[in-house]
Steps between C-alpha positions, in 0.01 A plus 500: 500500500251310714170437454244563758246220554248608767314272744114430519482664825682848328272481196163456739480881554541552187272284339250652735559859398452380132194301553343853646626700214284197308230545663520886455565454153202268448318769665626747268395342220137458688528891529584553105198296410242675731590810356647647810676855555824546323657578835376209718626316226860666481463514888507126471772451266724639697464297807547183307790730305625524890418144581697365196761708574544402903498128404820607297673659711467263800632223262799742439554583866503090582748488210713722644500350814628185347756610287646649815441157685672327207819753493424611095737756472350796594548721161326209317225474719420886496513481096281186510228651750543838330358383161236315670357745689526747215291235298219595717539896421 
C-alpha cells in the first residue's frame, strides 16, 4: 500500500481552513469566559466542528487524487480513504 505524501501547495488550503477554525476556537473560548449565551456558544462550536471537519476532507479528496495518479490498486485505496474519512465521523 502506498503512502500519500502531499505537497505544500495541497496542504495551503488546508492549513488555512484550520487556522480559521483557530481563530474561531480562540474565540470560543473568549465567548465561554464572558459568560455568553449557551447557543452563540454551541452556534460557534459547530462552525469550527465544520471547519475542522472541511480541512479533513479536502486532505482526503487530494489523497484520493493521488492514489489514482500513482495506480494504488483501486480496492486498497477505497479501504485506505474509507477509514480515513470515517475517522472524521
Amino acid at each position: 500500500m502506498s503512502e500519500i505524501h502531499l505537497t505544500e501547495e495541497d496542504m495551503d488550503p488546508v492549513v488555512k481552513r484550520l487556522r480559521r477554525a483557530h481563530g474561531q476556537l480562540a474565540g470560543v473560548l473568549k465567548m465561554i469566559e464572558e459568560g455568553r449565551e449557551c447557543a452563540d456558544v454551541v452556534t460557534q462550536l459547530a462552525a469550527v466542528s465544520k471547519a475542522i471537519d472541511r480541512a479533513g476532507f479536502s486532505m482526503i479528496a487530494t489523497g484520493l487524487e493521488q492514489c489514482m495518479q500513482q495506480g494504488e490498486a483501486a480496492t486498497d485505496a477505497k479501504q485506505r480513504l474509507e477509514k480515513m474519512f470515517m475517522s472524521l465521523a
